[in-house]
Biopython code that builds the backbone (N, CA, C, O; Angstrom):
import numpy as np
from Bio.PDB.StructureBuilder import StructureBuilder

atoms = [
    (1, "UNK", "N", (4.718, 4.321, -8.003)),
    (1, "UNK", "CA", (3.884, 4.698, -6.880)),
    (1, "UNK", "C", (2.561, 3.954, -6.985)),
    (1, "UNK", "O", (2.045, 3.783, -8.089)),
    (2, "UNK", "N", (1.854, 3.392, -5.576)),
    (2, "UNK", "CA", (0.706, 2.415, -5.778)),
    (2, "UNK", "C", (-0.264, 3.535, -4.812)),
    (2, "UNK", "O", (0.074, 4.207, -3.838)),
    (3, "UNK", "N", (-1.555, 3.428, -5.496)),
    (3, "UNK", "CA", (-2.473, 4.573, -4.555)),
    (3, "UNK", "C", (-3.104, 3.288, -4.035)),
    (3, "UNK", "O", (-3.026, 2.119, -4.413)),
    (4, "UNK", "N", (-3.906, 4.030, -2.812)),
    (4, "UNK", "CA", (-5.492, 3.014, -2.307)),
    (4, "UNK", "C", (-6.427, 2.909, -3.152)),
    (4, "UNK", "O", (-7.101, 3.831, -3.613)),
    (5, "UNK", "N", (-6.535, 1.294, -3.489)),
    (5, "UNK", "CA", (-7.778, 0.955, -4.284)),
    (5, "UNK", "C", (-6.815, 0.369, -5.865)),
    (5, "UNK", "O", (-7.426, -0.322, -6.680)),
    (6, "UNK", "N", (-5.971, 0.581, -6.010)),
    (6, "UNK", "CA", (-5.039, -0.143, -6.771)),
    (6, "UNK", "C", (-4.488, -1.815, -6.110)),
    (6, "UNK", "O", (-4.439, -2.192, -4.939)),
    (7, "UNK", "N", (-4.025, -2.768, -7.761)),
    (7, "UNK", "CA", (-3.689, -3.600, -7.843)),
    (7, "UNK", "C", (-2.592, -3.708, -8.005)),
    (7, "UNK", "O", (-2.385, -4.273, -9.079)),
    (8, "UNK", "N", (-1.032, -3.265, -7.093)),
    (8, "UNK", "CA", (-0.010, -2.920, -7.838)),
    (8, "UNK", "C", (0.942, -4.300, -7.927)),
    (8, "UNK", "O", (2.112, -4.256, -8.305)),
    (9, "UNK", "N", (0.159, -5.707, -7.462)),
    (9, "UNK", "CA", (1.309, -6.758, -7.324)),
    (9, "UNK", "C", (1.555, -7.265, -5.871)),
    (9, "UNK", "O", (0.975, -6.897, -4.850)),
    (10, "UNK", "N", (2.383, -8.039, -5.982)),
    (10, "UNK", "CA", (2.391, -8.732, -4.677)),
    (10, "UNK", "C", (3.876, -7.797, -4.273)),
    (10, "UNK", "O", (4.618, -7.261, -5.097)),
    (11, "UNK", "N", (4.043, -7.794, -2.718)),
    (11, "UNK", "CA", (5.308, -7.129, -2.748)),
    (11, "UNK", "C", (4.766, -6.419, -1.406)),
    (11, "UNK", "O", (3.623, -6.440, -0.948)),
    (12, "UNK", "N", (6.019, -5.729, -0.869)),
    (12, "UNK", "CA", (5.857, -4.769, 0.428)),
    (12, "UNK", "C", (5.703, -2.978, 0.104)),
    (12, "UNK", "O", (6.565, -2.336, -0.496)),
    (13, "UNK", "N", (5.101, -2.706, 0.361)),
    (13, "UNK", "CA", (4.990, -1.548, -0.215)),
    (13, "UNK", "C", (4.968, -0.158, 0.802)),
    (13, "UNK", "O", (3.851, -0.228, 1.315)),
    (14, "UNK", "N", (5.720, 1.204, 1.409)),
    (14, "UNK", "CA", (5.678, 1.801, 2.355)),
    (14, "UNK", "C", (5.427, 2.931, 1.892)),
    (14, "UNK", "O", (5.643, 3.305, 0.739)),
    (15, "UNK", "N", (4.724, 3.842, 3.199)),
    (15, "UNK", "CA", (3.574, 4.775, 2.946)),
    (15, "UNK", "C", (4.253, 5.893, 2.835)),
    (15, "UNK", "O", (4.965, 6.217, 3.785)),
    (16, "UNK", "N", (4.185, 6.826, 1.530)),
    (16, "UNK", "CA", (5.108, 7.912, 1.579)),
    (16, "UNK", "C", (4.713, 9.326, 2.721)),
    (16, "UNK", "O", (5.045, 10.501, 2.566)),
    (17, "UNK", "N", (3.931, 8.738, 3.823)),
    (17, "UNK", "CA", (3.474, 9.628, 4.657)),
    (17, "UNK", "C", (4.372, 9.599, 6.052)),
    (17, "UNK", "O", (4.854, 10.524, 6.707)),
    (18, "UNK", "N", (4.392, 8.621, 6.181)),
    (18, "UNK", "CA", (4.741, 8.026, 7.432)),
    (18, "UNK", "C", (5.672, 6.558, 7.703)),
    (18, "UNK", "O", (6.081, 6.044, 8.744)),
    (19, "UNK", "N", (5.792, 6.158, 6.257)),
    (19, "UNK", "CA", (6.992, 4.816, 6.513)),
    (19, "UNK", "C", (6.488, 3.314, 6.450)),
    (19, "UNK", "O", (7.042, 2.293, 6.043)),
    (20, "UNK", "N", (5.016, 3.590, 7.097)),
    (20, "UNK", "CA", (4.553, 2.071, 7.477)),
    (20, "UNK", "C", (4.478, 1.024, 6.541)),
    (20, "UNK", "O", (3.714, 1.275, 5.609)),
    (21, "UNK", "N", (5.108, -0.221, 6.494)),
    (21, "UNK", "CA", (5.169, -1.221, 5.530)),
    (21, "UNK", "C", (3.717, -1.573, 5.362)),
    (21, "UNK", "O", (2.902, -1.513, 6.283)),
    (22, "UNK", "N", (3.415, -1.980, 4.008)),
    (22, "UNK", "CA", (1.584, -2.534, 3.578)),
    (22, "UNK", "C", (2.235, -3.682, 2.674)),
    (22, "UNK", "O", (2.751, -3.545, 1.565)),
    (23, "UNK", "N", (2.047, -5.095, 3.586)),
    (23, "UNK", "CA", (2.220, -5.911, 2.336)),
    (23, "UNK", "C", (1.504, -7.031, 1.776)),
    (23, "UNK", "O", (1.033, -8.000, 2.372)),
    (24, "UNK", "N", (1.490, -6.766, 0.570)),
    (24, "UNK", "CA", (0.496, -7.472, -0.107)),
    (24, "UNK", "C", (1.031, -8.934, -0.308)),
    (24, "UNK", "O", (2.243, -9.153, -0.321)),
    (25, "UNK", "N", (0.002, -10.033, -0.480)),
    (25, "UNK", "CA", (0.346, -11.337, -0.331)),
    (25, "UNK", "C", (-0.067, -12.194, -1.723)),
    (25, "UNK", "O", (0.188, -13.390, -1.861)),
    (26, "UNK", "N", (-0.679, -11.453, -2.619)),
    (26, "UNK", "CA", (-1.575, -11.672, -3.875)),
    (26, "UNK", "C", (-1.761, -10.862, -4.880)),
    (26, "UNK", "O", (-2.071, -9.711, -4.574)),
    (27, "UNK", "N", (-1.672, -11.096, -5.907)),
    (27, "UNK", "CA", (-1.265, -10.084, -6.945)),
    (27, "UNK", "C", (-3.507, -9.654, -7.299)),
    (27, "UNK", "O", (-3.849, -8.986, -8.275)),
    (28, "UNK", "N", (-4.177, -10.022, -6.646)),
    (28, "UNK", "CA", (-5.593, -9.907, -6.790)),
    (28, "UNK", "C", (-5.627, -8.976, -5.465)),
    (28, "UNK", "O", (-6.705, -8.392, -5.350)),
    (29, "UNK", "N", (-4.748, -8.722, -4.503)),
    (29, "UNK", "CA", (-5.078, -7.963, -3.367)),
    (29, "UNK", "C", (-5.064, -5.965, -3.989)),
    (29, "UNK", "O", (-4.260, -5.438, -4.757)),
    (30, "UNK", "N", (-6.220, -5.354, -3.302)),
    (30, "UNK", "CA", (-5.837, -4.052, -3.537)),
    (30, "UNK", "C", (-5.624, -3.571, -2.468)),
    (30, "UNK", "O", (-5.897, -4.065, -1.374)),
    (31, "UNK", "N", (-4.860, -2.051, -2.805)),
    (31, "UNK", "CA", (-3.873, -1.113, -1.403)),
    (31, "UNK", "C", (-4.709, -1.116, -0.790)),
    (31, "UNK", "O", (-5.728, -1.231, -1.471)),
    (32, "UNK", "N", (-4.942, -1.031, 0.470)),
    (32, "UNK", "CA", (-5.644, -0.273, 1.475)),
    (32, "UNK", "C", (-5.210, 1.068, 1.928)),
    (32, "UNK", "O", (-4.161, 1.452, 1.409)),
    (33, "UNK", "N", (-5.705, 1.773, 2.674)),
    (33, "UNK", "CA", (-5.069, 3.019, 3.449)),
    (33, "UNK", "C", (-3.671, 2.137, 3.862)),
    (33, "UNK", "O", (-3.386, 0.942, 3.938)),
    (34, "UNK", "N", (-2.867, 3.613, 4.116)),
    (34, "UNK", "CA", (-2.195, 2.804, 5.290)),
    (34, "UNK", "C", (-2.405, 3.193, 6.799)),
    (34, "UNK", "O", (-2.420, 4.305, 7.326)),
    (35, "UNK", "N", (-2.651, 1.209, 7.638)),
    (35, "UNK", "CA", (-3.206, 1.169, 8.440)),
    (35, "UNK", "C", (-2.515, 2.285, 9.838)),
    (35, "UNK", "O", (-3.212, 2.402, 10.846)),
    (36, "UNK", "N", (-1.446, 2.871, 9.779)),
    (36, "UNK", "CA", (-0.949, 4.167, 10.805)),
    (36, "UNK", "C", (-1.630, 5.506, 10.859)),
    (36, "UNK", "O", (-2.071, 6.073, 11.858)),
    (37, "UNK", "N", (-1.640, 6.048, 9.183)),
    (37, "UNK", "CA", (-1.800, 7.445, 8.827)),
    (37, "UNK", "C", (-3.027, 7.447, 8.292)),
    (37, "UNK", "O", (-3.641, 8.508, 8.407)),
    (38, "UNK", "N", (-3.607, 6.490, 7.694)),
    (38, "UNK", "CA", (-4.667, 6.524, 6.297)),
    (38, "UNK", "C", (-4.316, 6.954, 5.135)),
    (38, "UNK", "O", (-5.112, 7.020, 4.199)),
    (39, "UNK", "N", (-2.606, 7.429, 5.025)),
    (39, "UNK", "CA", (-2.742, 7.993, 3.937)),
    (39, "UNK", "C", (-2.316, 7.681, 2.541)),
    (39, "UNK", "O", (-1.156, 7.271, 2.574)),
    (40, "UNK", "N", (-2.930, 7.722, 0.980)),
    (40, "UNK", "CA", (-3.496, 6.508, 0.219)),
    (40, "UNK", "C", (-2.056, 6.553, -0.861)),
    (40, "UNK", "O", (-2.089, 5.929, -1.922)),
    (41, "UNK", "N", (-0.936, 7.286, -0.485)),
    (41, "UNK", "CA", (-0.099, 7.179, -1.797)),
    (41, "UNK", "C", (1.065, 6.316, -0.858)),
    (41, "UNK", "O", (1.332, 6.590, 0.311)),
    (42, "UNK", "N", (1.666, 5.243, -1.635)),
    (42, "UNK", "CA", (2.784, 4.138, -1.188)),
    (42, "UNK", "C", (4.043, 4.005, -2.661)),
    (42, "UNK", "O", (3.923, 4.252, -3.861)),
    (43, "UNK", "N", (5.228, 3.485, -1.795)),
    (43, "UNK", "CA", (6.404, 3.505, -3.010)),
    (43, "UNK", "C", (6.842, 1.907, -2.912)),
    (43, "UNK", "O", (7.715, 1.459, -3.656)),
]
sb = StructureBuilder()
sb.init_structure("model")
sb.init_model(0)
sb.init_chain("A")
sb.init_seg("    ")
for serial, (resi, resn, name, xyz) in enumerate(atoms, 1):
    if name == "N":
        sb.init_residue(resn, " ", resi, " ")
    sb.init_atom(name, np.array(xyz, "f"), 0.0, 1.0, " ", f" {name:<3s}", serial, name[0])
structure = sb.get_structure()
């Protein structure tokens, strides 16, 4: 599980709130909210 404000890797990552894909392009990128729900826990 990757929270907001974590570095979890490059990769697609979806919001255990609501589904929405967050994907990261850089292993230096951190989570953001996710941009649907805001909400900060992803799988």
């Amino acid at each position: 599980m990757a929270t907001t404000g974590e570095k979890p890797g490059k990769g697609t990552y979806g919001c255990r709130n609501c589904g929405q894909s967050v994907t990261l392009d850089d292993h230096s990128d951190k989570m953001p909210p996710c941009p649907r729900c805001a909400h900060t826990e992803f799988n």
